[in-house]
N, C-alpha and C positions, 0 to 999 in steps of 0.2 A: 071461297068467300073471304078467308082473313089474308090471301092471297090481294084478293081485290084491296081492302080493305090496309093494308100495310104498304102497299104502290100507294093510296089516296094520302096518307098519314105523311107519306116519306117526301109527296111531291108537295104536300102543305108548308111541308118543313122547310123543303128547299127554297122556297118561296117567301116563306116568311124570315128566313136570315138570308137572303141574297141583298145587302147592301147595294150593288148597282140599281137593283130593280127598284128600291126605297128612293134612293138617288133621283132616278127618272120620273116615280111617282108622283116625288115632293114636287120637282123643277115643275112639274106640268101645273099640277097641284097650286103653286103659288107662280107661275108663270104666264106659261099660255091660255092659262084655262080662265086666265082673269079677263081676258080681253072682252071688247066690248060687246060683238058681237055674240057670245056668251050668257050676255047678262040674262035672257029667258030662263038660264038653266042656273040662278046663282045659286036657289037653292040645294039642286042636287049638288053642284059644286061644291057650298058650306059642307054638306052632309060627308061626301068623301072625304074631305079635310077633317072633320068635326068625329067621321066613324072608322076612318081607315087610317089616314097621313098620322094622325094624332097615338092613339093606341101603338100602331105598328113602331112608330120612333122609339117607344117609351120600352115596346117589348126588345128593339134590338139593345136600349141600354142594359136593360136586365140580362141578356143576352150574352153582352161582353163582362159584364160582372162574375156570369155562372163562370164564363170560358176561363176569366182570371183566375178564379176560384179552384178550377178542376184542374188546370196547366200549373197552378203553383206560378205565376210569372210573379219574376222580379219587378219591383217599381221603377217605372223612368220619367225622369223627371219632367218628361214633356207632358203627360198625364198626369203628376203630382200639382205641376203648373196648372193647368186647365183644372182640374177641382177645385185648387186656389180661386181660382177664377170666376167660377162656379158658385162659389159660395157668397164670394163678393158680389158677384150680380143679384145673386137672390136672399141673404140674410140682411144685410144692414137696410136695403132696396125696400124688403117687406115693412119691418120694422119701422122706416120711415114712413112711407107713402100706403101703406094699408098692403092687407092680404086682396090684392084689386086682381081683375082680370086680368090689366094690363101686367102689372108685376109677373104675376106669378105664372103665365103666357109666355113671358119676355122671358124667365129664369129657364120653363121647361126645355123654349126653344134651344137656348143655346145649348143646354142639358143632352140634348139629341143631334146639334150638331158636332159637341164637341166628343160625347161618349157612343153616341149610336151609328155614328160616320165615322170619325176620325182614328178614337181610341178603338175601335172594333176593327176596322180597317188596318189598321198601323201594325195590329199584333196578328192578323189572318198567316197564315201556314204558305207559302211561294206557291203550290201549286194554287191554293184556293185564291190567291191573291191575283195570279195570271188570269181565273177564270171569272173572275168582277171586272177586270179590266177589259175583255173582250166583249162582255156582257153589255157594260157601259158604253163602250163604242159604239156596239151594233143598233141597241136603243139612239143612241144620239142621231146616229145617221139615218135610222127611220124617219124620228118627229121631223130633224132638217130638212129632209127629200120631199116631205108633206108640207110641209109650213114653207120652207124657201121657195118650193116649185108654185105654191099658191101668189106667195108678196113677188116673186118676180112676174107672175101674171098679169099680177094685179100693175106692177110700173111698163111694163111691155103695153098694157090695153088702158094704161092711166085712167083706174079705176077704182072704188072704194065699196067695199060691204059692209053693211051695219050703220052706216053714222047716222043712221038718222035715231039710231037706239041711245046712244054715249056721247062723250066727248069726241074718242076718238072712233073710228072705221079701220076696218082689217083694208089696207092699202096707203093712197095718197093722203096726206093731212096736209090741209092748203094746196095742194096741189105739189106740194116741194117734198116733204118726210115720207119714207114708206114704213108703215107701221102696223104693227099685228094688234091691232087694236087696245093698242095701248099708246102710252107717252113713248115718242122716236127714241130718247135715251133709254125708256125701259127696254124697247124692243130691240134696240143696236148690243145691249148685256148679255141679254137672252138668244141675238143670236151669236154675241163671240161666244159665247159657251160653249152653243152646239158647235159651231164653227170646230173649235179646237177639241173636243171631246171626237167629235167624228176624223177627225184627223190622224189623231191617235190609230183608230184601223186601220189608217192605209199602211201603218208602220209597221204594226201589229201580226196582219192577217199574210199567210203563204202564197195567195194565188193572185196572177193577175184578177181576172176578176172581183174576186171578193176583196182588193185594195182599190178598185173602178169604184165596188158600190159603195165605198166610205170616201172617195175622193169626191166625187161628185155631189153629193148634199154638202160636204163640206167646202167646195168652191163654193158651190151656193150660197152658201151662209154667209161666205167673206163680201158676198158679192152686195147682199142683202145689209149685211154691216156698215156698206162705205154708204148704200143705198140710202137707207136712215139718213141719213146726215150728223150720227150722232158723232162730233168730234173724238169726243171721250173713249168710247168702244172703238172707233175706228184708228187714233191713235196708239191706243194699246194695243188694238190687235199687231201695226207695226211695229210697234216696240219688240214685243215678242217676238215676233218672225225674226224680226232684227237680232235680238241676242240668242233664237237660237243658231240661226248661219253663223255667228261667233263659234256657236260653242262647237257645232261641225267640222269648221277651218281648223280649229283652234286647239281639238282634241282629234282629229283626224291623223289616217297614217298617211297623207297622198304627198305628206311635205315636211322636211325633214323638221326634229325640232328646235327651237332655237326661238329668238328675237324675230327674226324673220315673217316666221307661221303664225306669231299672234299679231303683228301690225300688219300681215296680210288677213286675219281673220277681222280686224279692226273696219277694214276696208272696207271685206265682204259684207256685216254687219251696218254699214254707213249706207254701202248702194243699194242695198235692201230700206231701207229707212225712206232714204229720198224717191227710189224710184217708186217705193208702195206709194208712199206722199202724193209724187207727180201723177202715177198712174189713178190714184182712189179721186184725186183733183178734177181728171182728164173723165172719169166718170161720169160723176156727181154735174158737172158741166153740159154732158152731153144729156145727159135723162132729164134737168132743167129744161134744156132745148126742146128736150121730146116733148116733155109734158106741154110747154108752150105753146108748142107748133098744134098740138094734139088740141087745144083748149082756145087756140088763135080769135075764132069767132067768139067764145062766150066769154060770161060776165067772170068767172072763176080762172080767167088767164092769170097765171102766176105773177108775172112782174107788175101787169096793171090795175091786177086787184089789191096788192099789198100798195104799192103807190097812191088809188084811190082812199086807202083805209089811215097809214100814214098822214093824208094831207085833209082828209075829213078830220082827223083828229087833234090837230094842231088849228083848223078852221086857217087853211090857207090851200087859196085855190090857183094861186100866178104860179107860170109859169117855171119862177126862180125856183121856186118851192117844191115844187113837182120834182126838177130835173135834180134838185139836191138828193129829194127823199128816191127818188131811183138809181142815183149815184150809190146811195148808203145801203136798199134793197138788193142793188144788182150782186155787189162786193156779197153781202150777207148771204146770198142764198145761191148764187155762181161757186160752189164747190165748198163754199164756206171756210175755206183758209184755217188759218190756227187762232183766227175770231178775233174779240177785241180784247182791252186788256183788262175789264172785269171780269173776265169769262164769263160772260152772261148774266152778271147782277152779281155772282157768287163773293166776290171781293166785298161788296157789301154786306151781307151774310154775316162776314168771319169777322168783319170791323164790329159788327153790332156783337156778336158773340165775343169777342176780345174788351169791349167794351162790360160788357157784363160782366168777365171777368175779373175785370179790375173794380169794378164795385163790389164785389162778392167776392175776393178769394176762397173761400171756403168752399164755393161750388165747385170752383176749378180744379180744387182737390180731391170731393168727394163726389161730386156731378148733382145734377137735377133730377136726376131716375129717366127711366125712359119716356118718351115723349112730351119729356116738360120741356122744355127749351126753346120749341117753336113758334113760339107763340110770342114771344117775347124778342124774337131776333127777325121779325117781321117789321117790327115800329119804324114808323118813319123808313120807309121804304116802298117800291111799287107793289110787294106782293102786300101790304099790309091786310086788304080787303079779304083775302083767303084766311084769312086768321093763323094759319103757322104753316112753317116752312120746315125742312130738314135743311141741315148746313149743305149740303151737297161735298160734303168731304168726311168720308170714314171715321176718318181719325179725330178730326178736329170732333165728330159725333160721339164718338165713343167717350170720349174726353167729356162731351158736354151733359151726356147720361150717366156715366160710369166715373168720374174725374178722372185725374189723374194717376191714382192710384190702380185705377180698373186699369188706364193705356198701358201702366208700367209692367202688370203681371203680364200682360197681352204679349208685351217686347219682349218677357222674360221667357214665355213660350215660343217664339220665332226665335231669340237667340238658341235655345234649347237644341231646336230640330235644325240649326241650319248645317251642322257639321253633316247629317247623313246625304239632307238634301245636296249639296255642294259636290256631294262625293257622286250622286248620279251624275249632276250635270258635269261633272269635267273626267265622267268615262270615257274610252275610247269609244268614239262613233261607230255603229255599225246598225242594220237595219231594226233587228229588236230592239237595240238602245233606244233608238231615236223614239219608240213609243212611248216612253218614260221624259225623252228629254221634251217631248210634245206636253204632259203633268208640270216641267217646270216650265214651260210657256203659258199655260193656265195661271199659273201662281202669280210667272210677271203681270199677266196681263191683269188678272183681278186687284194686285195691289197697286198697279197704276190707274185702274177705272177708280178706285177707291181715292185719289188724290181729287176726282170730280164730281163722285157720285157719294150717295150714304148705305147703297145696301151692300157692300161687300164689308164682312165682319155685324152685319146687322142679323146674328141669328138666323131663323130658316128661307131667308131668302133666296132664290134659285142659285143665283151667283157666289154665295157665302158657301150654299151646301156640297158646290162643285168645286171650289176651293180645299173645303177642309176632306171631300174623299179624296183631292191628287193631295194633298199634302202628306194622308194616310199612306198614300199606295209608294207614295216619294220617300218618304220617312222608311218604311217595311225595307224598302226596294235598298236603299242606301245602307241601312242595317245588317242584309246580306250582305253589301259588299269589303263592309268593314270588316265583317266577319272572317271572309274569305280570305283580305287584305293579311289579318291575325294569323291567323292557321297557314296561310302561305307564310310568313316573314319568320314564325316559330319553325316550321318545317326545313329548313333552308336554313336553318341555325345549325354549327357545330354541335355532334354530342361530346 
């Protein structure tokens, strides 16, 4: 019986401090689990947020405190930074705007992603830190094989589940975005996550097969990304691919070193760019067609129900009018290019927030707290009617909750850790490496969605919380090698 009873205790245990599995919980948690389709179950939904995501975040910070506490670890400055940080998010915050939900919400979350992911992660033991990292993959490429094999279902037989629940349906929205029942851009984040999270196994795992079954949800997801038509994610996703074949060439032994092997790695990195570009272009074009061809007879044809909707809305019915507004439809929704030059309104957004600015410096210093700002950088513009917006850009957000002083400690933290990080990426290539170098394609890829979107650095948002565990595992991982760096360069000294 206390045989039984100490197996039940031990696998509790294992369970309750596995970081991956928090990881996976949270993503779904505040991910897929929100989609629209869904919404029958929001309550239980709430409840495992409200009775499981919540508590467990708060136990792994306690977690990493005991471990502090028992290991004797020295302070690094990248954890001293994030306390700083810490505290600025939720003392002055309170203080102003009340001990509110909203505050004191907004302070726990980052509380968990920065102590119960990041700081817990960062300082885990190499072997413990290998076995989160397999963990995490294996998870990723599950939910992907499930969820991508569904949304490409769904644009293969151009079809939508749920919409008549939500806004949006798990599938087509308009007949153009494939969406997991959510907003195209939420669901193009959520799937570069998995995308790159699953990818990492293929790097990772020994056998052919068990690198089949992390490559394949993880095409999937890339596939499902360009699908979306979310610019933003599907950009980034290139970008990254793109500077990791840099980093390949570039630290690779196939070519001697010199001037040579990084303007050939420059290359390699460019025809990655353009050809993802041309190739995600050459998609997105074709699955338009399908859908088209698919919807030809009815009223939900893609180009001539947005053309109808377009020139009802302007109340012009000739001719001129028509062939302009499908001029301007076709261009838009034919692969959707690198868009216009507000990117989608967003330019107006940052005028009105820049504009606040300069009426109030004070805010721009010490911000508006969290979700004040939106409301106010709507005016006089199309979304006014929604009553508030997010900037659609990280930074400029964090800035507009947190001021300037919040973005500075923020900087002060990525300056911190970029020395270990750096030190991964410009390892010599070789197949476990590359699982690691796949954590700093994650990193690229979220702070360049963050030049378009607002939840990467928004606290427990899927994409934030996948951020700060590769940054942990980048961080730990870079830290061994300085180490090693040390103790070889001493070793190799004269006595």
């Amino acid at each position: 019986m206390n045989w039984i009873a100490g197996r039940i205790r031990k696998g509790l245990i294992d369970i309750a401090t596995n970081e991956s599995l928090f990881l996976f919980t949270a993503f779904l948690a505040y991910g897929f689990l929100k989609m629209t389709p869904l919404a029958w179950y929001t309550e239980q939904i709430n409840a495992l947020i409200s009775f499981v995501v919540v508590p467990w975040g708060a136990a792994l910070c306690m977690l990493r405190l005991m471990r502090a506490q028992q290991k004797q670890l020295s302070a690094q400055w990248d954890i001293g930074i994030l306390f700083v940080m810490l505290l600025w998010v939720g003392v002055p915050f309170i203080i102003r705007f009340g001990f509110t939900n909203v505050n004191v919400n907004n302070w726990f979350q980052n509380m968990v992603t920065a102590f119960g992911l990041y700081a817990l992660v960062s300082e885990e033991s190499v072997a413990r830190r290998e076995k989160m990292l397999d963990w995490a993959s294996a998870l990723f490429a599950l939910i992907s094989f499930v969820i991508g094999a569904a949304l490409l279902y769904c644009a293969v037989t151009v079809q939508t589940w749920g919409e008549d629940i939500g806004a949006y349906g798990f599938g087509l929205y308009n007949g153009t975005f494939l969406t997991a029942g959510l907003y195209y851009n939420s669901t193009g984040m959520l799937a570069l996550c998995c995308a790159l999270m699953s990818l990492m196994g293929v790097f990772r795992r020994r056998t052919l097969v068990a690198r089949l079954a992390h490559l394949v949800p993880a095409v999937m997801m890339m596939l499902v990304v360009v699908l979306t038509q979310s610019r933003t994610a599907r950009y980034s996703l290139l970008a990254s691919l793109a500077v990791a074949s840099y980093s390949v060439v570039a630290n690779g032994s196939r070519f001697k070193a010199g001037i040579r092997r990084y303007v050939l790695a420059v290359m390699v990195g460019a025809i990655v760019l353009v050809g993802g570009y041309i190739g995600s272009d050459a998609i997105t074009r074709t699955a338009i067609i399908h859908y088209n061809t698919h919807n030809q007879n009815e009223q939900s044809n893609t180009l001539s129900f947005w053309v109808a909707e377009a020139c009802a809305e302007e109340g012009q019915a000739d001719s001129s009018a028509v062939s302009e507004a499908e001029s301007e439809i076709t261009s838009e929704s034919l692969g959707r290019g690198l868009g216009d030059m507000t990117f989608t309104g967003r330019t107006m957004l940052w005028k009105k927030l820049f504009s606040l600015w300069a009426e109030n410096p004070w805010h721009f210093l010490i911000g508006r707290g969290a979700g004040n700002t939106g409301k106010y950088i709507v005016q006089g513009t199309f979304l006014e009617a929604q009553g508030s917006a997010t900037t659609h850009n990280t930074y400029l957000q964090f800035i507009a909750d947190y001021g300037l002083i919040g973005m500075v400690i923020y900087i002060g933290f990525f300056i911190s850790i970029i020395r270990p990080v750096m030190k991964v990426f410009n390892a010599k290539s070789s197949c476990f490496q590359c699982g690691y170098l796949v954590l700093c394609m994650i990193v690229i890829a979220s702070l360049l969605t963050g030049m378009m979107e607002s939840e990467p650095l928004a606290a427990m948002t899927p994409i934030n919380a996948v951020l700060f565990f590769s940054l942990g595992a980048l961080v730990n991982r870079g830290r061994e090698c300085l180490r090693r760096s040390e103790e070889t360069g001493r070793s190799s000294l004269p006595l």
